[in-house]
C-alpha positions as CSV (number, residue, x, y, z in Angstrom):
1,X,10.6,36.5,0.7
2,X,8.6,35.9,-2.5
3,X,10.3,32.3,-2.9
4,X,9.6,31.6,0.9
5,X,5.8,32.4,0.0
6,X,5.8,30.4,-3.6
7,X,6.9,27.4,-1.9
8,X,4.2,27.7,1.5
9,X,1.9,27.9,-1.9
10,X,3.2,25.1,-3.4
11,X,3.2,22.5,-0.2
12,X,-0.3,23.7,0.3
13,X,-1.2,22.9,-2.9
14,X,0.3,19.9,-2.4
15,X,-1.4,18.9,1.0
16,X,-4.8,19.2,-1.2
17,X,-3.6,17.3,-3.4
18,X,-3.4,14.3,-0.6
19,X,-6.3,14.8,0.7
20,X,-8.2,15.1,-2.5
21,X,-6.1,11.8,-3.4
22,X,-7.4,10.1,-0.6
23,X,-10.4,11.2,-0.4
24,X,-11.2,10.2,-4.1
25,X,-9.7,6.5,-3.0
26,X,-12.7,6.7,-0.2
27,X,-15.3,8.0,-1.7
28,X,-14.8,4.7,-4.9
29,X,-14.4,2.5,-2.2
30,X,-17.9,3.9,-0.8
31,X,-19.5,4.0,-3.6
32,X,-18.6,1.1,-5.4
33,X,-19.2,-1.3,-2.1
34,X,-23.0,0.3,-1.5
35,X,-23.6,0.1,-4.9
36,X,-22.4,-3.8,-5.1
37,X,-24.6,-4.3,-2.1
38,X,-27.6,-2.7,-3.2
39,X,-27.6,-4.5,-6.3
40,X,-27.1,-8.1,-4.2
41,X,-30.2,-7.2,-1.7
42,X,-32.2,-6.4,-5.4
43,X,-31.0,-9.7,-6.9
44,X,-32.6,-11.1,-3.4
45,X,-29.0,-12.8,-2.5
46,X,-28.4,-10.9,0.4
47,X,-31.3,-10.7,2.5
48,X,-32.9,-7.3,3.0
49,X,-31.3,-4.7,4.8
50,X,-32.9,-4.6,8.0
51,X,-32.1,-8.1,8.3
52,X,-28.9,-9.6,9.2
53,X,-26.4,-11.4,7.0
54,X,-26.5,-14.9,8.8
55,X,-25.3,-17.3,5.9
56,X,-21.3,-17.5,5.6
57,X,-21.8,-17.7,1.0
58,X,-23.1,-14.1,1.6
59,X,-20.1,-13.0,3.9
60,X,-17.9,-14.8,1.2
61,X,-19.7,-13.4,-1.8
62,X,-19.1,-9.8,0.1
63,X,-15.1,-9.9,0.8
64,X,-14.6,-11.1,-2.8
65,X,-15.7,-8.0,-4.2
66,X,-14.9,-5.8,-1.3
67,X,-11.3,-7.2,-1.8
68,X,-10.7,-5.6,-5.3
69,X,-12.5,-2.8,-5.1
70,X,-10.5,-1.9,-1.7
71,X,-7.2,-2.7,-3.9
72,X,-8.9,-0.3,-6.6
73,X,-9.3,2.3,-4.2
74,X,-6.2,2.6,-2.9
75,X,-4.7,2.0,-6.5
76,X,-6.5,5.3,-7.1
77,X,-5.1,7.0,-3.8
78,X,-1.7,6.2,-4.6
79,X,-2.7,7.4,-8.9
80,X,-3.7,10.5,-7.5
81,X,-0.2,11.1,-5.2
82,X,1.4,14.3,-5.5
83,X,3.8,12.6,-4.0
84,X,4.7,9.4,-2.0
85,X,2.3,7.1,-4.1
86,X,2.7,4.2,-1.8
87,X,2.6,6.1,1.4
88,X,-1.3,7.6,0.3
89,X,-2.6,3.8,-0.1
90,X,-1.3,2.6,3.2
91,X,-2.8,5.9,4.9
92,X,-5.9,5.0,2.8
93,X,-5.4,1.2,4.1
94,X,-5.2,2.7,7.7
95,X,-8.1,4.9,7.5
96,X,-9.7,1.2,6.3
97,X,-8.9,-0.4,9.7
98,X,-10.2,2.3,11.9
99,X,-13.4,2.7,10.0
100,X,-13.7,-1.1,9.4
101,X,-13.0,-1.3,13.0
102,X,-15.3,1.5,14.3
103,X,-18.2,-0.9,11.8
104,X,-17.0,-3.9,14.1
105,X,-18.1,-2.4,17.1
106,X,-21.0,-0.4,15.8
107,X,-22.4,-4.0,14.1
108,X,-21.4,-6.4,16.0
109,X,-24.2,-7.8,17.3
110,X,-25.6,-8.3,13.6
111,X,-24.4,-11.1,12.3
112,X,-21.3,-12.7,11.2
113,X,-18.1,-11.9,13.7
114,X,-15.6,-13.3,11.5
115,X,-16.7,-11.1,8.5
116,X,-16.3,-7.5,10.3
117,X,-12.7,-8.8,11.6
118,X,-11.9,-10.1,7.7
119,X,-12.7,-6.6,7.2
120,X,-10.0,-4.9,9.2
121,X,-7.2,-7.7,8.4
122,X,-7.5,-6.9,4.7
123,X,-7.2,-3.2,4.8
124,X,-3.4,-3.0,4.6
125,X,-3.2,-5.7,2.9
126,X,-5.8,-4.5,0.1
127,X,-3.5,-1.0,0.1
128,X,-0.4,-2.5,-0.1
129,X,-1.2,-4.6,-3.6
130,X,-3.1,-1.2,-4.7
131,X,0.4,0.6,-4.4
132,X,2.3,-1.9,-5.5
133,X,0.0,-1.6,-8.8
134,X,-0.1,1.5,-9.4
135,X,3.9,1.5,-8.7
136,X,4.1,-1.2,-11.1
137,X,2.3,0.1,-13.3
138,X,4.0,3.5,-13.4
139,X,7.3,2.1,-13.9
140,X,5.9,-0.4,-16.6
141,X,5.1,2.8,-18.5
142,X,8.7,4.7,-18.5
């Protein structure tokens, strides 16, 4: 009985783990993206914020640091594992497409189409290479 108990603790603990994993992988992606923005509508590249991004440099100049800080992210989810390192960045990666999708919709009429849809196509992608880092790294370091 106590074993049966001990392990329900442990899987628990475990679950937390994964969502504090993934969570953690968000939350940089979040951060890091706003924070890159802010600082390009302060340089007075981007154009202010209650104007939309019209000019295809900006929309360029946005998925080339939204690429690796996505891959970053998801390296981080996958750093984080309990378990299954590979597994948290693609759920990370998938949690990218819906809310880079739900974005789409909510934003469409904003701006740029192609740069909400580059959005959602690199989301798996952008987990994949994360996991494959950190897996890479991690077997690098054996």
């Amino acid at each position: 009985m106590a074993h049966n108990a001990s392990r329900a603790a442990h899987r628990h603990h475990g679950v937390l783990r994964s969502i504090g994993a993934l969570f953690l992988g968000l939350a940089v992606i979040f951060i890091l993206s706003l924070g890159m923005d802010q600082l390009m509508h302060s340089l007075e590249i981007y154009p202010p914020w209650d104007q939309p991004m019209v000019d295809v440099e900006d929309g360029l100049l946005a998925l080339g640091y939204r690429t690796p800080i996505a891959i970053f992210g998801c390296y981080l989810a996958a750093r984080f594992a309990p378990r299954a390192p590979m597994a948290h960045a693609l759920v990370l990666g998938g949690i990218g497409v819906v809310l880079s999708t739900l974005g789409a919709v909510a934003m469409w009429q904003m701006g740029m189409h192609w740069y909400p849809i580059a959005l959602i196509l690199i989301s798996l992608p952008c987990a994949w290479i994360g996991g494959k880092l950190y897996l890479a790294r991690k077997s690098g370091s054996r």
